[in-house]
C-alpha positions as CSV (number, residue, x, y, z in Angstrom):
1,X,0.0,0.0,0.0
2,X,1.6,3.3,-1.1
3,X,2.8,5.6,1.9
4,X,0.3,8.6,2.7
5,X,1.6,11.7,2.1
6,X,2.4,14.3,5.1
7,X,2.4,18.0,5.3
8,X,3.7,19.5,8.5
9,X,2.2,22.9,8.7
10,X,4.2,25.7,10.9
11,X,4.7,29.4,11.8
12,X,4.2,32.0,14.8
13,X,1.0,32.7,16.2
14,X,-1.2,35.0,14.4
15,X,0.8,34.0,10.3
16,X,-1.9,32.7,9.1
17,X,-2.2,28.6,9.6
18,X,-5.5,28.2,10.1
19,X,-6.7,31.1,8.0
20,X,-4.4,28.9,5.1
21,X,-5.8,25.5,6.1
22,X,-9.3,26.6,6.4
23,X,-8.8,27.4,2.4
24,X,-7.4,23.7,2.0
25,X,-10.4,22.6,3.7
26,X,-13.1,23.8,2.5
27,X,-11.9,24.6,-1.5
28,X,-13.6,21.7,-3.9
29,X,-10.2,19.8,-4.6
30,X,-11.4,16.1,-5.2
31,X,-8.9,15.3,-2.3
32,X,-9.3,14.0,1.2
33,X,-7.6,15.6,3.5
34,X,-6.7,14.5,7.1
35,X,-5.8,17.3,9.7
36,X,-4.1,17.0,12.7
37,X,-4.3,19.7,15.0
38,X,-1.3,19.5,17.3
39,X,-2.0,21.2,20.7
40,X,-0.3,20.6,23.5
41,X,-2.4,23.6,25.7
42,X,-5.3,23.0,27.7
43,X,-7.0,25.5,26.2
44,X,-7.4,24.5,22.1
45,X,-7.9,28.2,20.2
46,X,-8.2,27.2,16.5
47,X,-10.4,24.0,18.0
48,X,-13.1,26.9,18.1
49,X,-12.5,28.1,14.7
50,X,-12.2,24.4,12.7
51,X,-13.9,22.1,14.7
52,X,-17.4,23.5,16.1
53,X,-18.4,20.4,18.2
54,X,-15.6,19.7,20.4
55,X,-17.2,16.4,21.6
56,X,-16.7,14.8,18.5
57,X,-12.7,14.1,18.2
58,X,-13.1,13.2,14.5
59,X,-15.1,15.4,12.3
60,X,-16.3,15.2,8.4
61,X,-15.8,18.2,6.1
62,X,-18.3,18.8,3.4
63,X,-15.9,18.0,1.0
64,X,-14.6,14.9,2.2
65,X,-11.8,16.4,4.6
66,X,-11.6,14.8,7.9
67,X,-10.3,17.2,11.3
68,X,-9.1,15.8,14.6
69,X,-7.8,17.1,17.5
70,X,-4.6,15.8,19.6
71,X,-3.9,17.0,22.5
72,X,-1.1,14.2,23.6
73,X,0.5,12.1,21.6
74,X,1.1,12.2,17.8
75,X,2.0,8.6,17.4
76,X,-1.2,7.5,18.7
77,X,-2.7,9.9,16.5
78,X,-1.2,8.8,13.4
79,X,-1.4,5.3,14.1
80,X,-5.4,5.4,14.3
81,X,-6.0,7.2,12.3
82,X,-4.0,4.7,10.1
83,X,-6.3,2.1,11.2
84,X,-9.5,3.3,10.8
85,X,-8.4,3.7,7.3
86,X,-7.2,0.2,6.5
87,X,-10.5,-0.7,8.4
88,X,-12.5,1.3,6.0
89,X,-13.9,3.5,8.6
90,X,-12.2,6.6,7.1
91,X,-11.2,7.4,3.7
92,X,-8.2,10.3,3.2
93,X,-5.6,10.2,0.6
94,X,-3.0,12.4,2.8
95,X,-2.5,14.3,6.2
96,X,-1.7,17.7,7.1
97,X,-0.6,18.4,10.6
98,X,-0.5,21.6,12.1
99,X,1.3,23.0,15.2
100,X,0.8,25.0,17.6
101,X,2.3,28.6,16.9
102,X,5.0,28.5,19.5
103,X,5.9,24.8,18.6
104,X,9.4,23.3,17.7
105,X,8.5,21.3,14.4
106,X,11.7,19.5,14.7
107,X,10.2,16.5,17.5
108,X,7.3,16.8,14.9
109,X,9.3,15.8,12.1
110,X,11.5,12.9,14.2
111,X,7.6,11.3,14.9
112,X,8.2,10.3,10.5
113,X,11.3,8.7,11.3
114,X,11.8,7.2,15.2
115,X,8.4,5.4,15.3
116,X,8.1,2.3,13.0
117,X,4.2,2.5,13.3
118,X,4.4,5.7,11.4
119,X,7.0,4.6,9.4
120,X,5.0,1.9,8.0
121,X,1.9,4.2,6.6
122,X,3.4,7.7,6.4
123,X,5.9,9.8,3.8
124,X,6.8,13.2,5.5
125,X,6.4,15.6,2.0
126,X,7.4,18.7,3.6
127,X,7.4,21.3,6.7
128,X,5.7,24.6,5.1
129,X,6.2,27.2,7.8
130,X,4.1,30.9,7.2
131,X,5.7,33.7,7.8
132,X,3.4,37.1,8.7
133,X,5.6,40.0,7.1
134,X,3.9,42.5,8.8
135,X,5.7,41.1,12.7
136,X,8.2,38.6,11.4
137,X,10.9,41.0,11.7
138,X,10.5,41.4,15.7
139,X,9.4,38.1,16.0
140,X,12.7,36.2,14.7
141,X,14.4,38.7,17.1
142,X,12.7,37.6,20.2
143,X,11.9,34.0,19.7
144,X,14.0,31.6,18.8
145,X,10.8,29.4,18.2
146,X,10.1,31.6,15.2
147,X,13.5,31.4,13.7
148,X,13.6,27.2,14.4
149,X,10.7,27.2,12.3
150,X,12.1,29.3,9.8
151,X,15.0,26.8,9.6
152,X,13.1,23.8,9.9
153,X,11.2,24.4,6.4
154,X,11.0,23.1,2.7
155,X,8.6,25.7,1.8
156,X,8.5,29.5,3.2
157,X,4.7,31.4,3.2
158,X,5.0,34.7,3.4
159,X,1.2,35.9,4.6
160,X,-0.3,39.6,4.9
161,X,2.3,41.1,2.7
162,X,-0.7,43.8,1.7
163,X,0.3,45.2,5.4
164,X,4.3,46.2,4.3
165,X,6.0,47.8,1.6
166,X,8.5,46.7,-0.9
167,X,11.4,47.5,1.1
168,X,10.2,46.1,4.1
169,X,9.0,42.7,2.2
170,X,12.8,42.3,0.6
171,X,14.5,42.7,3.9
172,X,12.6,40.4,5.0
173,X,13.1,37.8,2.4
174,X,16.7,38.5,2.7
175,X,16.3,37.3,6.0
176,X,14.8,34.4,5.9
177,X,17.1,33.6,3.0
178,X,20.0,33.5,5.2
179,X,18.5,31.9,7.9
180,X,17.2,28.6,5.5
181,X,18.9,29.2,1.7
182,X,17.3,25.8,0.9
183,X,13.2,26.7,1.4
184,X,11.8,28.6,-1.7
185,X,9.7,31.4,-0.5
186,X,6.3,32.4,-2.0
187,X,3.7,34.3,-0.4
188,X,0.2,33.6,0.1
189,X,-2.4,36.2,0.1
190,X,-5.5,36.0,3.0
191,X,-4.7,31.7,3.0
192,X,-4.8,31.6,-0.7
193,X,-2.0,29.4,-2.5
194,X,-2.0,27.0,-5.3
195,X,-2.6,23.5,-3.6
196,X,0.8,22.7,-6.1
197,X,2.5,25.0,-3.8
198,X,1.3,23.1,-0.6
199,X,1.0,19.5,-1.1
200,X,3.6,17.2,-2.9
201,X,6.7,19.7,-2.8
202,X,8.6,16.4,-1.6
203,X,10.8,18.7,0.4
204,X,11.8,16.0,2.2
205,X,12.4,13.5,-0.4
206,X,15.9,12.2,-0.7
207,X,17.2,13.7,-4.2
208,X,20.0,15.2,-5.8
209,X,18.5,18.2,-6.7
210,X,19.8,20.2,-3.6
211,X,17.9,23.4,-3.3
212,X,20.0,26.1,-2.3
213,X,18.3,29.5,-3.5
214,X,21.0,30.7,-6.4
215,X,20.9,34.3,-4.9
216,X,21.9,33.2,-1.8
217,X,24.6,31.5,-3.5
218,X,25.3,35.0,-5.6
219,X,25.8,37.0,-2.6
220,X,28.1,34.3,-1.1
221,X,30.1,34.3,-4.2
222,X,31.0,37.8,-4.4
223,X,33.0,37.4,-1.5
224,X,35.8,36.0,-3.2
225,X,35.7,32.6,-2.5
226,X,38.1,29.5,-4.2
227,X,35.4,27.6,-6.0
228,X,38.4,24.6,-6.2
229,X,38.8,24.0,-2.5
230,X,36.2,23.0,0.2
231,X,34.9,26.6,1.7
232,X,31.8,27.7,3.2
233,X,29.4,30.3,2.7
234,X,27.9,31.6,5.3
235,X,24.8,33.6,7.1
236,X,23.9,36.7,8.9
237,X,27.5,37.8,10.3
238,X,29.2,39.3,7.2
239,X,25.7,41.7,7.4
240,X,26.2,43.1,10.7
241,X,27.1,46.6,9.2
242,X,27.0,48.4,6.3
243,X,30.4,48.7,4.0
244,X,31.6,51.4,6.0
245,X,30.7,49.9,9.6
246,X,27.6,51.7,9.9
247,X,24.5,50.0,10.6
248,X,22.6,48.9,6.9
249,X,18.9,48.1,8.1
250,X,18.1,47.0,4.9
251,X,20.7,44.1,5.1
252,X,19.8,42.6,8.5
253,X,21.9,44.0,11.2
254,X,19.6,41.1,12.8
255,X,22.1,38.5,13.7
256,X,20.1,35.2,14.0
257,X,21.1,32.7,16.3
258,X,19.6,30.1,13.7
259,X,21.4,30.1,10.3
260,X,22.6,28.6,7.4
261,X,26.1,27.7,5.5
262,X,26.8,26.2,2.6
263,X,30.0,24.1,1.8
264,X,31.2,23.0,-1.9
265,X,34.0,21.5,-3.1
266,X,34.8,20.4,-6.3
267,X,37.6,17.9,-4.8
268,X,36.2,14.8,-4.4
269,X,35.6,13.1,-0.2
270,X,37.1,10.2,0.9
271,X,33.6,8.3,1.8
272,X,35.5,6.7,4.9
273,X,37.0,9.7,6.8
274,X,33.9,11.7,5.8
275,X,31.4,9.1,7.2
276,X,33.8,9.4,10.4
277,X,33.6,12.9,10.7
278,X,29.8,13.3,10.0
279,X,29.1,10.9,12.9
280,X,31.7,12.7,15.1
281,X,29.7,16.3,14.2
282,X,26.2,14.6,14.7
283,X,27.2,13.1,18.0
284,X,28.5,17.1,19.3
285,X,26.4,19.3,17.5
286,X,23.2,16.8,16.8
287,X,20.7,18.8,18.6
288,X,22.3,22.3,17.6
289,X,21.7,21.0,13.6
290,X,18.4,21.6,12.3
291,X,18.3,20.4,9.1
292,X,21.2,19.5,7.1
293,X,21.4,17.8,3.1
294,X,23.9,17.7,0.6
295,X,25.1,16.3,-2.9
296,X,28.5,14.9,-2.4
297,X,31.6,13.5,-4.9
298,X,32.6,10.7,-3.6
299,X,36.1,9.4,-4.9
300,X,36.0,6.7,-7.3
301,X,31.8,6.6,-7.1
302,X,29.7,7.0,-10.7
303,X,27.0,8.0,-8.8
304,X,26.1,11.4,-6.6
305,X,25.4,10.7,-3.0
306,X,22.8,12.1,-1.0
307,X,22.3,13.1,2.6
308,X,20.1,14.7,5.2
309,X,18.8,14.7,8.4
310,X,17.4,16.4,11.1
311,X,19.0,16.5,14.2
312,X,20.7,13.5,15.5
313,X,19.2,11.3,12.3
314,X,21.2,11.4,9.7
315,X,20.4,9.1,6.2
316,X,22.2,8.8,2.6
317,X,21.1,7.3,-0.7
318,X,22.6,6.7,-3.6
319,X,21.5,9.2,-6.4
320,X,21.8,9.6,-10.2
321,X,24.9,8.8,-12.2
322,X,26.5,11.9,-12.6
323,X,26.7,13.4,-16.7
324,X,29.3,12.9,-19.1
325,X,29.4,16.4,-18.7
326,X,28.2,17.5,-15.7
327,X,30.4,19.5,-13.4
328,X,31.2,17.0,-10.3
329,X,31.4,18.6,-6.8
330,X,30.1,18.7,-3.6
331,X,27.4,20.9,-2.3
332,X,25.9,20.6,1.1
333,X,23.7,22.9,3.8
334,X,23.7,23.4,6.9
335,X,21.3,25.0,9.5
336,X,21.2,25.1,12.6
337,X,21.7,27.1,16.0
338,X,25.0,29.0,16.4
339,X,27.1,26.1,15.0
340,X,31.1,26.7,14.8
341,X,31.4,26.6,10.9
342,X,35.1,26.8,11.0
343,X,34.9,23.7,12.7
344,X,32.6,22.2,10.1
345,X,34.7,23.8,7.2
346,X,38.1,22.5,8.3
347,X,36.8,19.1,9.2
348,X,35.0,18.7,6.0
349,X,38.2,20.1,4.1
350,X,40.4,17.4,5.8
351,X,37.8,14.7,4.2
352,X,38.8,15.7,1.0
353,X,40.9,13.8,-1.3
């Protein structure tokens, strides 16, 4: 039976979830939605909004979409709901789970990958996280909640971007650009998007197309960097001032405690030192890494190698051969919370061949 597709659904309180999913639910789609409302509060807010008769844990959309409420434990959840579908008793072709505002989606992802119940029914397609322009800004400043879930994502939402102006809207994207250079932003306007843009992004697929956003890249690049030797580029710091030292606003003097870096090399890794290392950097820095995925040159290999994980869990796959004349090389990401990337940079360096 083929895995059921999952949508983890994040951002601060007040971006615009439920505004988004009560779209999903309601539009005429032809699909059959599950949603998972994940609260861990007594008190369940967007219960009132979604689900009118909070007796009934399990409740029927018009169209076919089905809501219930979990207050404990996802697993349980997930697996019963599961059930009653291979029993017959519901029908829904994938799941959408959304968090509470103030939630880590990172113990929400492990659920797809630490519990072989899950494992067995659900594919995790993607963490969407929806970003309010209007109080991102002073939001990823004060809550390190809101730049997790900025790091954590495939896809970035921005919502109520009728309430800022141009300049305002590209700082932001700037932003979150250099906090997660991998999630392709788009922005959604009063919880309309493109159901293309929601479901099956398989964010979280293993494949060796590695998105980095190319500006990101760009900017990188214009610092002068060896493209034939392992280096990094890297996040907020080099944007603390302006060129002279002053303060630039536009180019985030914000200087995130979440962020990204990217390494590449066009030298390929010896697969036995770098296995070593990645461990060693997994074991220290596990639950400092967010999210992390790369393309790699292995010596000697015909085909690209691909890796991710999230936290502590770490997986690789083989991928396509590369082409006759493709340009070999390593690329890989890395987010997480104020992690030493020289360390990362000169271990990764002395993996090289």
């Amino acid at each position: 039976m083929a895995l059921i597709p999952s949508t983890i659904l994040t951002g601060f309180l007040g971006a615009g979830k439920t505004t988004l999913l009560n779209r999903i639910l309601q539009e005429d789609h032809g699909l059959k939605i599950a949603v998972i409302e994940n609260e861990f509060g007594q008190e369940n807010i967007d219960n009132e909004i979604l689900v009118q008769d909070s007796s009934e844990q399990i409740v029927e959309m018009n169209n076919g979409c089905i809501c219930c409420t979990v207050r404990g434990d996802l697993i349980v959840a997930l697996t019963s709901l599961a059930q009653k579908r291979e029993a017959g008793e519901l029908h829904f072709d994938r799941i959408i789970i959304e968090t509470t505002g103030l939630a880590n989606p990172g113990p929400v992802a492990q659920t797809f990958f630490m519990d072989e119940e899950v494992g067995v029914h659900y594919m995790l397609d993607a963490v969407l996280t929806v970003v309010d322009a209007r109080h991102a800004m002073t939001q990823l400043d004060d809550y390190e909640e809101a730049q997790r879930q900025v790091g954590f994502a495939d896809k970035l939402l921005i919502s109520k971007t009728d309430l800022v102006d141009t300049a305002q809207l590209d700082a932001l994207k700037a932003r979150l650009m250099r906090i997660n250079p991998r999630a392709p932003i788009s922005t959604v306007d009063f919880g309309r998007a493109p159901l293309a843009e929601v479901l099956d992004i398989r964010g979280f697929n293993l494949n060796d197309k590695l998105e980095i956003d190319p500006d990101f890249l760009k900017a990188e690049e214009a610092h002068g960097h060896d493209h034939d030797h392992g280096h990094v580029h890297t996040d907020a710091c080099r944007h603390e001032h302006g060129e002279h030292g002053q303060h630039d606003h536009h180019h985030g003097h914000h200087s995130d405690d979440i962020a990204a870096f990217v390494f590449k090399s066009s030298r390929p890794f010896d697969p036995a030192k770098l296995d070593e290392f990645l461990a060693s950097l997994v074991n220290v820095f596990g639950p400092r890494m967010l999210r992390y995925k790369g393309v790699l040159l292995m010596q000697g290999a015909e085909r690209k190698v691909v890796f991710q994980g999230v936290h502590q869990m770490m997986g690789s796959d083989l991928g396509a051969k590369w082409g006759e004349n493709e340009e070999r090389g390593s690329k890989m990401v890395f987010i997480g919370k104020n992690l030493p990337k020289d360390v990362f940079v000169s271990g990764l360096e002395q993996c090289l061949v």
